[in-house]
PDBQT receptor file of N, H, CA, C and O in Angstrom, charges set to zero:
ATOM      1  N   UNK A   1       3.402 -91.603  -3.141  1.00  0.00    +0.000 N 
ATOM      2  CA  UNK A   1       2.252 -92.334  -3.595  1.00  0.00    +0.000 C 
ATOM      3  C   UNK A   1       1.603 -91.545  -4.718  1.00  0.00    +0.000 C 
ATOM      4  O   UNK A   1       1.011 -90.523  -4.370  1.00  0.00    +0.000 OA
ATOM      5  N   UNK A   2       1.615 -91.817  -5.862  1.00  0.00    +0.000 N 
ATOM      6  H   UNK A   2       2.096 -92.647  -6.144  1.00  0.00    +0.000 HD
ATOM      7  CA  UNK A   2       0.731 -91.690  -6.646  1.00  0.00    +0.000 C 
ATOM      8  C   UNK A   2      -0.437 -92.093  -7.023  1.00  0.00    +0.000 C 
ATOM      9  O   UNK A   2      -0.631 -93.255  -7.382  1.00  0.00    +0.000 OA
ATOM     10  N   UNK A   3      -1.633 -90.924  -6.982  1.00  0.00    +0.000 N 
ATOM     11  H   UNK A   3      -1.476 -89.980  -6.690  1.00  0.00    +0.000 HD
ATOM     12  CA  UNK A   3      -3.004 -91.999  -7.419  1.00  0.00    +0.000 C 
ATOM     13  C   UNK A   3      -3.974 -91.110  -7.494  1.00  0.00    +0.000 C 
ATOM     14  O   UNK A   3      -3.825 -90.045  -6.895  1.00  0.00    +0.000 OA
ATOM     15  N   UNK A   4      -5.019 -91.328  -8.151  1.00  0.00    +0.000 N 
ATOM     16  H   UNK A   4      -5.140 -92.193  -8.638  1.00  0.00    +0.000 HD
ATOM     17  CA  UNK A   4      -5.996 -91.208  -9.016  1.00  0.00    +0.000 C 
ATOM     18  C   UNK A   4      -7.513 -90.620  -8.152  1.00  0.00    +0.000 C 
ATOM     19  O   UNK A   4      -8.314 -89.936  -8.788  1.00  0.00    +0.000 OA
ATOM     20  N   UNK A   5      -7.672 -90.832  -7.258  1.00  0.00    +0.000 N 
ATOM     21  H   UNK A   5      -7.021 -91.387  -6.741  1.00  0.00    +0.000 HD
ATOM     22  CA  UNK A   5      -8.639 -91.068  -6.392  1.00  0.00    +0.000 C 
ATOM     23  C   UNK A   5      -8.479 -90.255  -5.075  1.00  0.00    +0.000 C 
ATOM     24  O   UNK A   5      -7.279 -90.172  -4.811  1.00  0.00    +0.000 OA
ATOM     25  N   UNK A   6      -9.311 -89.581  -4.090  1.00  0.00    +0.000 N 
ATOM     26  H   UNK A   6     -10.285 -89.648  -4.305  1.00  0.00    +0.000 HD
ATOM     27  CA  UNK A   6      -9.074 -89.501  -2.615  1.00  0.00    +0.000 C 
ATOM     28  C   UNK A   6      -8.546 -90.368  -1.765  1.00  0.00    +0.000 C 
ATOM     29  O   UNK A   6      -7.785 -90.070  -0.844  1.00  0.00    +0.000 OA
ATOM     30  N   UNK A   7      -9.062 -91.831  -2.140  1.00  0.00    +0.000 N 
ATOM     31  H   UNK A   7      -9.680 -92.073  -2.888  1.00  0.00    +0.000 HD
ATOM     32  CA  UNK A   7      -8.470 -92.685  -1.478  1.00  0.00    +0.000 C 
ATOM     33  C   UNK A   7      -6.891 -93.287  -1.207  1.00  0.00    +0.000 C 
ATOM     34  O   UNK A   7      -6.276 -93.838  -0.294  1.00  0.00    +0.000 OA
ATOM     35  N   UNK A   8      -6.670 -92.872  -2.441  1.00  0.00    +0.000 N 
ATOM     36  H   UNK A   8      -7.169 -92.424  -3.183  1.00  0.00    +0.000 HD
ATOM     37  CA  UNK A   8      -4.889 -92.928  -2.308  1.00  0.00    +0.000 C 
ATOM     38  C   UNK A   8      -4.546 -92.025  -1.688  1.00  0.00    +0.000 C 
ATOM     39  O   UNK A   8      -3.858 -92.461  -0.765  1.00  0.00    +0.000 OA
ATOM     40  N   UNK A   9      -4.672 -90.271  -1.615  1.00  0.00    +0.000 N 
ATOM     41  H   UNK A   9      -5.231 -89.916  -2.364  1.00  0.00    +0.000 HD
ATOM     42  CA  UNK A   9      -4.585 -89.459  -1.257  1.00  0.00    +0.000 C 
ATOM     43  C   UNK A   9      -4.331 -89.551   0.251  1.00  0.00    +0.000 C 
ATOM     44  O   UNK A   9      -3.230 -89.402   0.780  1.00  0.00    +0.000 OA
ATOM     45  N   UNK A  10      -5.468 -89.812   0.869  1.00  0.00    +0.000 N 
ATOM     46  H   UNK A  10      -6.363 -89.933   0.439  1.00  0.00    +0.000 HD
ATOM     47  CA  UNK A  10      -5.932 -90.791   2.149  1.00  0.00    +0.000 C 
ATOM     48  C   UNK A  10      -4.278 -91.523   2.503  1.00  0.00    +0.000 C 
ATOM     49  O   UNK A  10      -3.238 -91.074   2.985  1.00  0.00    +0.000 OA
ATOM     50  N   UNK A  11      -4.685 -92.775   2.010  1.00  0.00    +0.000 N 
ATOM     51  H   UNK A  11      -5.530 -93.139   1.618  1.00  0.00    +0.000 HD
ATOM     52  CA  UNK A  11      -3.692 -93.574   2.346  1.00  0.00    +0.000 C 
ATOM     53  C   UNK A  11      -2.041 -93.490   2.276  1.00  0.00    +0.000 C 
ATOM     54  O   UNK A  11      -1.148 -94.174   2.776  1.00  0.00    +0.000 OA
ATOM     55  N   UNK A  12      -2.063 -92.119   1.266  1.00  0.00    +0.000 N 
ATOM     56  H   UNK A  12      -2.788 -91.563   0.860  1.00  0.00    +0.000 HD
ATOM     57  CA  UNK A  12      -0.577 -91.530   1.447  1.00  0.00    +0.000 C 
ATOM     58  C   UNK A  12      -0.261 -90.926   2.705  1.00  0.00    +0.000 C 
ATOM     59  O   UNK A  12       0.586 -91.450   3.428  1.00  0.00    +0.000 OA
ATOM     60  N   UNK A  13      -0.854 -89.879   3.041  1.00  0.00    +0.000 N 
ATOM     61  H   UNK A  13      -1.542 -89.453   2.454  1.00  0.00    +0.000 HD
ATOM     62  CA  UNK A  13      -1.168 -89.252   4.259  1.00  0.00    +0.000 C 
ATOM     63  C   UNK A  13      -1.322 -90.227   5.425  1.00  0.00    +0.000 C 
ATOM     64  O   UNK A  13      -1.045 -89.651   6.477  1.00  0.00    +0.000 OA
ATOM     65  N   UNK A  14      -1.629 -91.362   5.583  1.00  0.00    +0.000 N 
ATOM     66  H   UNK A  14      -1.854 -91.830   4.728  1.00  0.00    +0.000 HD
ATOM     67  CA  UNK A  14      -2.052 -92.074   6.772  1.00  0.00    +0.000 C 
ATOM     68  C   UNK A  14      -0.687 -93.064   6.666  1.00  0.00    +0.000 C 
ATOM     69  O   UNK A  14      -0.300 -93.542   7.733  1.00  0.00    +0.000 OA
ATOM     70  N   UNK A  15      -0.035 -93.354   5.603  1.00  0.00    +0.000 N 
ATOM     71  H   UNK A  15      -0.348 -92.966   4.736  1.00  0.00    +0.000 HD
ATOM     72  CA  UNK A  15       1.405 -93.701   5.568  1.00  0.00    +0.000 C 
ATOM     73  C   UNK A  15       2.614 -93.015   5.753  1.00  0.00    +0.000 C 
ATOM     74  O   UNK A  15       3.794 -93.367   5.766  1.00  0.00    +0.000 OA
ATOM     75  N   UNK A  16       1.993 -91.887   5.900  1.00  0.00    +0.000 N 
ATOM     76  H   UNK A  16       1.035 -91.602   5.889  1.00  0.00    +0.000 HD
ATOM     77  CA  UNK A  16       3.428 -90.286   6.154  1.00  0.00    +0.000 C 
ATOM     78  C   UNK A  16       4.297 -90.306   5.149  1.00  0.00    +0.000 C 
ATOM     79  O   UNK A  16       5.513 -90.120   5.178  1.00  0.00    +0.000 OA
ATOM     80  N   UNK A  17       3.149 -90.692   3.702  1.00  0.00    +0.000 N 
ATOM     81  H   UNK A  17       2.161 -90.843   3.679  1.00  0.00    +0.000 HD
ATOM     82  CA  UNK A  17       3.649 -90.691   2.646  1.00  0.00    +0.000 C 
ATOM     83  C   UNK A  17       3.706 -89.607   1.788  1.00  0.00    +0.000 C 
ATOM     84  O   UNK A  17       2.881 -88.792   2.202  1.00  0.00    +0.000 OA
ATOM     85  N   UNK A  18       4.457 -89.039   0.459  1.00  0.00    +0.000 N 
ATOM     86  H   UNK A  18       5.128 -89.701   0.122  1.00  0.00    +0.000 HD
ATOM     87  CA  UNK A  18       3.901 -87.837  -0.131  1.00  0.00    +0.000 C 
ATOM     88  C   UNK A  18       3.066 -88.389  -0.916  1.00  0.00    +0.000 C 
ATOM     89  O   UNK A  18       3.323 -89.469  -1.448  1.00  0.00    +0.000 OA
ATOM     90  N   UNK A  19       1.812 -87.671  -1.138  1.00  0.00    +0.000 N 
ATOM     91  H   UNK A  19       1.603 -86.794  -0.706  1.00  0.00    +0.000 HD
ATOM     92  CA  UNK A  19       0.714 -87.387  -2.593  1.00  0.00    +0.000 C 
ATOM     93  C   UNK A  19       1.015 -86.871  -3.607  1.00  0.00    +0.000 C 
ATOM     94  O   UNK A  19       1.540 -85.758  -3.643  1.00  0.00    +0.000 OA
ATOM     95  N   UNK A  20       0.742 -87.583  -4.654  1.00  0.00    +0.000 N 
ATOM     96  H   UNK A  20       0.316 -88.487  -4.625  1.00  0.00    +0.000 HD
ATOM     97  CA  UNK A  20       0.639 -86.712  -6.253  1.00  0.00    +0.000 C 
ATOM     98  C   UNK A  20      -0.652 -87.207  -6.701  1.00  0.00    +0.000 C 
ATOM     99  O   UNK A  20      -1.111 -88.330  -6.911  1.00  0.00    +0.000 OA
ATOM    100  N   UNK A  21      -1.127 -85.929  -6.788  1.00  0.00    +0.000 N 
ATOM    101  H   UNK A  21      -0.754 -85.017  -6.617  1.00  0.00    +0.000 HD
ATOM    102  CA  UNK A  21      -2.517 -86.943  -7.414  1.00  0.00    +0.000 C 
ATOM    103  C   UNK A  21      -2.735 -86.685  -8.964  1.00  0.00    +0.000 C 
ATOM    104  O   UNK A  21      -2.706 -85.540  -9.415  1.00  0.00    +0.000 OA
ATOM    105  N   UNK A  22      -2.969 -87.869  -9.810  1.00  0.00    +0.000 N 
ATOM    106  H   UNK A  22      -2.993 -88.799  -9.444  1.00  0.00    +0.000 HD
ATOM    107  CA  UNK A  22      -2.882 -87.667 -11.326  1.00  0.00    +0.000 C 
ATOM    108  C   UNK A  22      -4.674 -87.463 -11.797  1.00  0.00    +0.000 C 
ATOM    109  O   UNK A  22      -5.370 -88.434 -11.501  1.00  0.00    +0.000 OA
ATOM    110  N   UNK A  23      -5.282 -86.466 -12.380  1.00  0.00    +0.000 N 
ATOM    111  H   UNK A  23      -4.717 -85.678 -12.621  1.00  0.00    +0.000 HD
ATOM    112  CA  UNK A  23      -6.746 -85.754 -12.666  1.00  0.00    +0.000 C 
ATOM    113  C   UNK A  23      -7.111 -86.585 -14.134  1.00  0.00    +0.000 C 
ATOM    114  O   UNK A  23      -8.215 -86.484 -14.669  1.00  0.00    +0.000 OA
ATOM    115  N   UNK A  24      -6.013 -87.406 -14.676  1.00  0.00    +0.000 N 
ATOM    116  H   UNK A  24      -5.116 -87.488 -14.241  1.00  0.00    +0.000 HD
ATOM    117  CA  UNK A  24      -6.412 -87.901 -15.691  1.00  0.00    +0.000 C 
ATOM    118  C   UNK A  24      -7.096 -88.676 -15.576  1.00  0.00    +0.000 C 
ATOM    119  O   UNK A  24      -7.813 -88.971 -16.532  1.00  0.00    +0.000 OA
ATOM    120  N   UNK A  25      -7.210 -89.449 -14.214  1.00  0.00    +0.000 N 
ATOM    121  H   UNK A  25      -6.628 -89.210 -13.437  1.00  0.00    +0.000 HD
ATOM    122  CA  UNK A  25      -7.630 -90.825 -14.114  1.00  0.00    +0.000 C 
ATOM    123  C   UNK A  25      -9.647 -90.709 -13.364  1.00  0.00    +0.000 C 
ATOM    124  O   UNK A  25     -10.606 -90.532 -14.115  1.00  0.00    +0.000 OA
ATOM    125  N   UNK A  26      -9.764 -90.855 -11.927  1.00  0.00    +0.000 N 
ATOM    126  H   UNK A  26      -8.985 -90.998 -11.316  1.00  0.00    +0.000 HD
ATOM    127  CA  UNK A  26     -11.201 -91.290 -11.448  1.00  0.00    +0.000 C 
ATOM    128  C   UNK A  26     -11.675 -89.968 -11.266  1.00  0.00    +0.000 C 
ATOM    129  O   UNK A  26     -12.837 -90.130 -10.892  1.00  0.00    +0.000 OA
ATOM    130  N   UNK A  27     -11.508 -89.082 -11.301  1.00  0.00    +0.000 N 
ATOM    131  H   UNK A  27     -10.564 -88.950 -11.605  1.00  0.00    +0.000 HD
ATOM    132  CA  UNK A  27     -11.365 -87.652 -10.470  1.00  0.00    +0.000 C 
ATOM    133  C   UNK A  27     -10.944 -86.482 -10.694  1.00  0.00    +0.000 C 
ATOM    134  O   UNK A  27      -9.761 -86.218 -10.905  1.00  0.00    +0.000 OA
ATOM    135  N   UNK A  28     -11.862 -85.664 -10.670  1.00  0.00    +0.000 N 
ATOM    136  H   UNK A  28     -12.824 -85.878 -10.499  1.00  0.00    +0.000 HD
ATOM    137  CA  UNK A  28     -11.254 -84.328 -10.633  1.00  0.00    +0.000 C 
ATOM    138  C   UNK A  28     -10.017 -83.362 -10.127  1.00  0.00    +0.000 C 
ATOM    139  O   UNK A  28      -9.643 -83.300  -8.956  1.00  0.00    +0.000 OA
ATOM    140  N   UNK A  29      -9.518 -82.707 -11.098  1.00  0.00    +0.000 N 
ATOM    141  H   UNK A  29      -9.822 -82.758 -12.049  1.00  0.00    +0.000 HD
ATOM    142  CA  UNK A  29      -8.655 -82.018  -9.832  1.00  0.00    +0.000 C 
ATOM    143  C   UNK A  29      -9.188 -81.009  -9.030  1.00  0.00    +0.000 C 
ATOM    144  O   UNK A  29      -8.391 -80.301  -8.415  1.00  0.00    +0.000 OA
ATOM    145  N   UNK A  30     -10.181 -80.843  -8.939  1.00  0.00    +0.000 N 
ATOM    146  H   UNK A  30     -10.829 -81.418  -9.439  1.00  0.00    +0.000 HD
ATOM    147  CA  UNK A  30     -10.587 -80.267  -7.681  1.00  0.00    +0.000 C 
ATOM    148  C   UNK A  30     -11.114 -81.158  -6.825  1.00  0.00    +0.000 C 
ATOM    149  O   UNK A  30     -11.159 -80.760  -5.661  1.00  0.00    +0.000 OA
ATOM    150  N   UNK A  31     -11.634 -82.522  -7.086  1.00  0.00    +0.000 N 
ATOM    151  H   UNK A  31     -11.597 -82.846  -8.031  1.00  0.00    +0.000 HD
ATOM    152  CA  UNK A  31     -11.679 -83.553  -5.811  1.00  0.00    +0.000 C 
ATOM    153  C   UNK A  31     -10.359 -83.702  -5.312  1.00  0.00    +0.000 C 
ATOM    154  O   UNK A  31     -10.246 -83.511  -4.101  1.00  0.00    +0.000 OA
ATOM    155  N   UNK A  32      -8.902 -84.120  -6.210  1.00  0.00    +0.000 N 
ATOM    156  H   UNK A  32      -8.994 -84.276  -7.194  1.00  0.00    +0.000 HD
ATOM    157  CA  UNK A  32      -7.708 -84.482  -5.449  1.00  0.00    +0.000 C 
ATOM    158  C   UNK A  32      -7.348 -83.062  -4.734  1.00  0.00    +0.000 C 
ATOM    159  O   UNK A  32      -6.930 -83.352  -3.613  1.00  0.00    +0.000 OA
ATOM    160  N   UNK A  33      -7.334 -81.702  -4.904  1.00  0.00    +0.000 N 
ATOM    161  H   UNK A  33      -7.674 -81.466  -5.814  1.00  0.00    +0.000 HD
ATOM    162  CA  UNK A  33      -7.230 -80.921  -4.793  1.00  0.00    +0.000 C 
ATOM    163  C   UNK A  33      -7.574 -80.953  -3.262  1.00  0.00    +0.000 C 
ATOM    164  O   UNK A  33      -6.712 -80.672  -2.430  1.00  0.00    +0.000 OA
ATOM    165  N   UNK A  34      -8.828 -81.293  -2.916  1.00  0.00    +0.000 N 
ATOM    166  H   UNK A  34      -9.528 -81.520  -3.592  1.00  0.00    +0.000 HD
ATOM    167  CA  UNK A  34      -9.158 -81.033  -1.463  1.00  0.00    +0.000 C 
ATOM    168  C   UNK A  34      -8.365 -82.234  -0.357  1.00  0.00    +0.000 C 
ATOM    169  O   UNK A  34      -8.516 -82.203   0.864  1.00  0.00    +0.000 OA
ATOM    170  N   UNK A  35      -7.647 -83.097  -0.977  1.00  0.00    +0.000 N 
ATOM    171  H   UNK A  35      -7.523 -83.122  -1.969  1.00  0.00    +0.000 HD
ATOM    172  CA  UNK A  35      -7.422 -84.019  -0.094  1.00  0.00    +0.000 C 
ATOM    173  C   UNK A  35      -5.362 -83.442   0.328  1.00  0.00    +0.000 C 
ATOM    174  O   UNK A  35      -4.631 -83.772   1.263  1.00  0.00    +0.000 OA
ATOM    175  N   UNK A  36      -5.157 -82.677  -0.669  1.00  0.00    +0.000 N 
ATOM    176  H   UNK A  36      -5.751 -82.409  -1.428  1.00  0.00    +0.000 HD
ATOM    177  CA  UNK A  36      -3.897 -81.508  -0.101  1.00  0.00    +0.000 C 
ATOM    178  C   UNK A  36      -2.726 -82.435  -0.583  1.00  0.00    +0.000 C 
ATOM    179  O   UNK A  36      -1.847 -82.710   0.233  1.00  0.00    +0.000 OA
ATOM    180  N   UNK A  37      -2.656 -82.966  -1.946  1.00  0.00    +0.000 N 
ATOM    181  H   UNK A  37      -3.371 -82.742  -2.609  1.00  0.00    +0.000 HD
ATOM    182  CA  UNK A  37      -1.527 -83.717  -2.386  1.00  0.00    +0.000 C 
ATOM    183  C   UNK A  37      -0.281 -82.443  -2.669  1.00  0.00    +0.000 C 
ATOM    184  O   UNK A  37      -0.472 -81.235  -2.804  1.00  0.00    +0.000 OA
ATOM    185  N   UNK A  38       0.909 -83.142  -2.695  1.00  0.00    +0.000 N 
ATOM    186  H   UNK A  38       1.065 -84.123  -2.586  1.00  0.00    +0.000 HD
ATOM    187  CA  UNK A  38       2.125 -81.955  -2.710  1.00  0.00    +0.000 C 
ATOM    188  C   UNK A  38       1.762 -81.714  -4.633  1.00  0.00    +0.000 C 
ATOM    189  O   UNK A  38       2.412 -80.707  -4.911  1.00  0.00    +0.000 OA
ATOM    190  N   UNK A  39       1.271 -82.050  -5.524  1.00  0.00    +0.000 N 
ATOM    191  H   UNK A  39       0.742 -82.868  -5.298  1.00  0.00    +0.000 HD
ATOM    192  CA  UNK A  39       1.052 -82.068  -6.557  1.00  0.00    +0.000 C 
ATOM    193  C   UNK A  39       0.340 -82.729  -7.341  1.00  0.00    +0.000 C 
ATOM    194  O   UNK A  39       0.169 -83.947  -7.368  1.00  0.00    +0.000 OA
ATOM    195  N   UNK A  40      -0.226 -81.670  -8.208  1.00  0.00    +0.000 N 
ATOM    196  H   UNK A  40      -0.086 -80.680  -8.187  1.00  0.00    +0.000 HD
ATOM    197  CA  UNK A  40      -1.624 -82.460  -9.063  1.00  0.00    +0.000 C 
ATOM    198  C   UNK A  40      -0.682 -82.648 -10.722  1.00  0.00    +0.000 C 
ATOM    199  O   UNK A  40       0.090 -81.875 -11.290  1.00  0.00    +0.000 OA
ATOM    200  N   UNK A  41      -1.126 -83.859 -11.048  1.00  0.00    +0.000 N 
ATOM    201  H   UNK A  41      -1.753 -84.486 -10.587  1.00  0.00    +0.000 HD
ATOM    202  CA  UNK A  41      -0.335 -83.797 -12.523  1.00  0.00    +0.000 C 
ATOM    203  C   UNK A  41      -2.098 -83.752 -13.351  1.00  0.00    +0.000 C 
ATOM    204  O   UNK A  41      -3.205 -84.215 -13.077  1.00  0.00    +0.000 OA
ATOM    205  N   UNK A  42      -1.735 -83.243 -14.019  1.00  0.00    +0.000 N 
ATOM    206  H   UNK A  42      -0.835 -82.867 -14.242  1.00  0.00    +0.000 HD
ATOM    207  CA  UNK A  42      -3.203 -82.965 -15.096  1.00  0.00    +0.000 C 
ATOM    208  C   UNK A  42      -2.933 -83.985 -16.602  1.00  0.00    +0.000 C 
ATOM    209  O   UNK A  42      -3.775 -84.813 -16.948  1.00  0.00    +0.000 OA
ATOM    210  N   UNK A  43      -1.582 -83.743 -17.415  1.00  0.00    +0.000 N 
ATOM    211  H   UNK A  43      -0.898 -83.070 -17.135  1.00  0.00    +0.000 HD
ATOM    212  CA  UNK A  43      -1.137 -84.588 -17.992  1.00  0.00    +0.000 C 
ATOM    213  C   UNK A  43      -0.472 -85.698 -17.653  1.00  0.00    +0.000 C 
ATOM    214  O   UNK A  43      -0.287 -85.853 -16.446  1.00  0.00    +0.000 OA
ATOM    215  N   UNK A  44       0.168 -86.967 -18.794  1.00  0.00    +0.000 N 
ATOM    216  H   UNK A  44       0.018 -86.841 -19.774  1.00  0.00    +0.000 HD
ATOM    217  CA  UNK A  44       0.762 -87.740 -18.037  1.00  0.00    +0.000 C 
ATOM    218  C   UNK A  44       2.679 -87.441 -17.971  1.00  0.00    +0.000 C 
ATOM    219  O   UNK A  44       3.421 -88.003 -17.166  1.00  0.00    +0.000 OA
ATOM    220  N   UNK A  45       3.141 -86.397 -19.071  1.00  0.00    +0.000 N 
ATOM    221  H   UNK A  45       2.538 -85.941 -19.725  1.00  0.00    +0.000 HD
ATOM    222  CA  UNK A  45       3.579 -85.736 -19.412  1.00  0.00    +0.000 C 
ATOM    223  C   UNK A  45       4.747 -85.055 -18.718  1.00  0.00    +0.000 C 
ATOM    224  O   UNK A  45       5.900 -84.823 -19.084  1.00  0.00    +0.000 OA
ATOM    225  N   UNK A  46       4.013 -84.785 -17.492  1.00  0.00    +0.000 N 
ATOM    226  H   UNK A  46       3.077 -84.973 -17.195  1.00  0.00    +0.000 HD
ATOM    227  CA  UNK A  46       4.208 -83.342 -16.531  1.00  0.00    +0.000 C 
ATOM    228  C   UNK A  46       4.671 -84.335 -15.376  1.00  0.00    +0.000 C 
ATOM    229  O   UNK A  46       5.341 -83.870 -14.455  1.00  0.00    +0.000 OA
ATOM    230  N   UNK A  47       4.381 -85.510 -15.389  1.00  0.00    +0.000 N 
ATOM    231  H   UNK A  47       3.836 -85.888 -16.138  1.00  0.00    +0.000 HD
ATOM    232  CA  UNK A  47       5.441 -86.548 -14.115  1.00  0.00    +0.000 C 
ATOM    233  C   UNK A  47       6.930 -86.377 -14.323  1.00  0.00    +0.000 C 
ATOM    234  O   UNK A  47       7.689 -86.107 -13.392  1.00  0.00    +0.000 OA
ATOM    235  N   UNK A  48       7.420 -86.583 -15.882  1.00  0.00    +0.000 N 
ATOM    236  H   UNK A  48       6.804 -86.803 -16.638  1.00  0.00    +0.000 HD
ATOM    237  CA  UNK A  48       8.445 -86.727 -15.713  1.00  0.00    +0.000 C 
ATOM    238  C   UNK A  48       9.505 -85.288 -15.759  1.00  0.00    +0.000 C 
ATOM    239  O   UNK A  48      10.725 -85.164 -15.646  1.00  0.00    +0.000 OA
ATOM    240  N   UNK A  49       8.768 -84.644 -15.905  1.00  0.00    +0.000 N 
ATOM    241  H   UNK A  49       7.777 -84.745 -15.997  1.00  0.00    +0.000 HD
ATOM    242  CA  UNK A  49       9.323 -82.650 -16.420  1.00  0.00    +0.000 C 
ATOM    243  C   UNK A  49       9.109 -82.063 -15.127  1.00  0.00    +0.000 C 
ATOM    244  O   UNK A  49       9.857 -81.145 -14.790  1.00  0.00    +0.000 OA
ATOM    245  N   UNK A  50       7.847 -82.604 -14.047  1.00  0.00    +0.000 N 
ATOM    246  H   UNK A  50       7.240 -83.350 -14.321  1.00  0.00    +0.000 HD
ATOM    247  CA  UNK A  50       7.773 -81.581 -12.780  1.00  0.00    +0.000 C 
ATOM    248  C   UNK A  50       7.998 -82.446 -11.772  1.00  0.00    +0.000 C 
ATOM    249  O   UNK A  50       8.778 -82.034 -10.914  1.00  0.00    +0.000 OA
ATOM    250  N   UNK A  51       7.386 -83.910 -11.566  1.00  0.00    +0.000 N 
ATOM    251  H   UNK A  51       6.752 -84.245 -12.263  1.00  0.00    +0.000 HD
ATOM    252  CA  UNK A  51       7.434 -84.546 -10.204  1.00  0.00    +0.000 C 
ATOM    253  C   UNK A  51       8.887 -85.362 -10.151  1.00  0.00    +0.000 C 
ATOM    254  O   UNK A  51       9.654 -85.122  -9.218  1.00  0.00    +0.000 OA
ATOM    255  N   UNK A  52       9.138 -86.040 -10.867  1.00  0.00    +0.000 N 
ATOM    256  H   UNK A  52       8.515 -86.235 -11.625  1.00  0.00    +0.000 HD
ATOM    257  CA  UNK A  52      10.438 -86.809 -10.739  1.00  0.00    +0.000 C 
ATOM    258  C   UNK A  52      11.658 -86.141 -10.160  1.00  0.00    +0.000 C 
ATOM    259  O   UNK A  52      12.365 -86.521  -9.227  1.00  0.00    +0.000 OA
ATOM    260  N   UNK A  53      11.741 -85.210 -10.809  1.00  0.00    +0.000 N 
ATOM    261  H   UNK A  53      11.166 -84.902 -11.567  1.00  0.00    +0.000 HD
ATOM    262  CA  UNK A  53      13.283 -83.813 -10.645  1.00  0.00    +0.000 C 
ATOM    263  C   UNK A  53      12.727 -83.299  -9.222  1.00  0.00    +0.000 C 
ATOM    264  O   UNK A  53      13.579 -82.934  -8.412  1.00  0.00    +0.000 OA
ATOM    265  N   UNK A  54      11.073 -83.225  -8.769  1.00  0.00    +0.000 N 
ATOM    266  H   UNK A  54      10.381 -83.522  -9.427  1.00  0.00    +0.000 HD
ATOM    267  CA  UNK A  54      11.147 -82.246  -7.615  1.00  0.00    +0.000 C 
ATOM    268  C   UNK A  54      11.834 -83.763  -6.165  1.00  0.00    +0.000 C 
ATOM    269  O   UNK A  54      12.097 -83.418  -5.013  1.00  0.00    +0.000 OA
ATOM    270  N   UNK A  55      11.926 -84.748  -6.472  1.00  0.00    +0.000 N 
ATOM    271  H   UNK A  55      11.712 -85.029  -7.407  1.00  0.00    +0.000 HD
ATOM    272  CA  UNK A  55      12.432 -86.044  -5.595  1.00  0.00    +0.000 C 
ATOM    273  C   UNK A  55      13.473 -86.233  -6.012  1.00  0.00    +0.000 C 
ATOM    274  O   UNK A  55      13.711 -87.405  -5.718  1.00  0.00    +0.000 OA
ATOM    275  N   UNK A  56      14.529 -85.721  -6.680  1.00  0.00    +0.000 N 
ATOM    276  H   UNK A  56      14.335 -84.769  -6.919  1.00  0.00    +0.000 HD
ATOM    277  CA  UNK A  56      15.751 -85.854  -6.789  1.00  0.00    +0.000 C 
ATOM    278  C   UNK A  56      15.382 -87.573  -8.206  1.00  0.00    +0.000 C 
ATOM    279  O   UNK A  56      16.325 -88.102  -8.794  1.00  0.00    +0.000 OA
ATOM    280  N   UNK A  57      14.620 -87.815  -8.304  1.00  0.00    +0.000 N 
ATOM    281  H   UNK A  57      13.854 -87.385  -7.827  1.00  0.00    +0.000 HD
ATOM    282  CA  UNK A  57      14.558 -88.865  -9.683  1.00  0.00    +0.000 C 
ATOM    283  C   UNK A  57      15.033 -88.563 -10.848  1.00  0.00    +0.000 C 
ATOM    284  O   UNK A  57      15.170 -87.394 -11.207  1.00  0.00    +0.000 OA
ATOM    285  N   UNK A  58      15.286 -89.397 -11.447  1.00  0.00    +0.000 N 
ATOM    286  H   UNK A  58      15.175 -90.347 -11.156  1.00  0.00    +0.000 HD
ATOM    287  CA  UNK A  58      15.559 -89.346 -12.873  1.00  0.00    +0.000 C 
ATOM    288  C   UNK A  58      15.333 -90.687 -13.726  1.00  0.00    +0.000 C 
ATOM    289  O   UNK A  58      15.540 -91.885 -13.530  1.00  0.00    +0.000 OA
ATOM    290  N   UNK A  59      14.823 -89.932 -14.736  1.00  0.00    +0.000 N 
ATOM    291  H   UNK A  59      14.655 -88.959 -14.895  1.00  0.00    +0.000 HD
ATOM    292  CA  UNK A  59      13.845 -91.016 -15.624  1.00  0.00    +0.000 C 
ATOM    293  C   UNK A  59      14.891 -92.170 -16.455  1.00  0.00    +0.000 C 
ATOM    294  O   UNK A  59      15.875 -91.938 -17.159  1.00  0.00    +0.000 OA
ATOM    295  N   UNK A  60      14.504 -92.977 -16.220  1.00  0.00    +0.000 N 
ATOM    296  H   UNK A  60      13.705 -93.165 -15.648  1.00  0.00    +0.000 HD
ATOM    297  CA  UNK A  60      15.201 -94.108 -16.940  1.00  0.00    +0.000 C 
ATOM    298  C   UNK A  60      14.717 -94.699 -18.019  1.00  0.00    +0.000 C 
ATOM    299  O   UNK A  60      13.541 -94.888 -17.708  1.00  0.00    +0.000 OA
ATOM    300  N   UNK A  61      14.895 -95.180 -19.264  1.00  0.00    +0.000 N 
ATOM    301  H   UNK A  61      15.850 -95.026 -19.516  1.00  0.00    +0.000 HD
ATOM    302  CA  UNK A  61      14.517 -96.063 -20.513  1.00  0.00    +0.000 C 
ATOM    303  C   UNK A  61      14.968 -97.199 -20.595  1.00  0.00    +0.000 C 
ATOM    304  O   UNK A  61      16.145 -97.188 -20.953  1.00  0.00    +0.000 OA
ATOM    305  N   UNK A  62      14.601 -98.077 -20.442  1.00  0.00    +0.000 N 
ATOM    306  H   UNK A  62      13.645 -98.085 -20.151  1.00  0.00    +0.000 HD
ATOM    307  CA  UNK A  62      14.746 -99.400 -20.524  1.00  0.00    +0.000 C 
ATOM    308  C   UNK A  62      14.649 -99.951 -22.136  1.00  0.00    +0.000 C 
ATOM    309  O   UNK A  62      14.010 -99.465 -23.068  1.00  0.00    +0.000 OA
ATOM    310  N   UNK A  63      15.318-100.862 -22.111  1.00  0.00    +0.000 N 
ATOM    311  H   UNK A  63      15.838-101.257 -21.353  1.00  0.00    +0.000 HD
ATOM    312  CA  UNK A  63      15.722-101.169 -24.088  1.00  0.00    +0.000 C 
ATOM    313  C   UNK A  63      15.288-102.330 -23.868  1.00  0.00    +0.000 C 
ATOM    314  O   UNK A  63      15.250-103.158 -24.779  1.00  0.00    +0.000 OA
TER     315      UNK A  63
């Protein structure tokens, strides 16, 4: 689950889901910070260089 807010954070966790929480968006990263996501992305940048590869993903381009 990716998201912006505590509340996703929340609802990842209550889905026995993983957290990434992105600081660009409603929130600080020290608000997502306290809710214990496996990763904070600060840029939008850093999804596809740190979080994708750490889930075995790989980025696709669509034409």
């Amino acid at each position: 689950m990716i998201g912006d807010n505590e509340f996703d954070m929340i609802m990842a966790r209550n889905a026995s889901m993983v957290g990434v929480a992105v600081s660009c968006g409603a929130r600080s990263r020290n608000q997502l910070l306290c809710c214990d996501p496996v990763h904070c992305i600060d840029e939008f940048n850093e999804f596809h260089g740190r979080v994708m590869p750490r889930f075995g993903a790989r980025q696709t381009i669509e034409v």
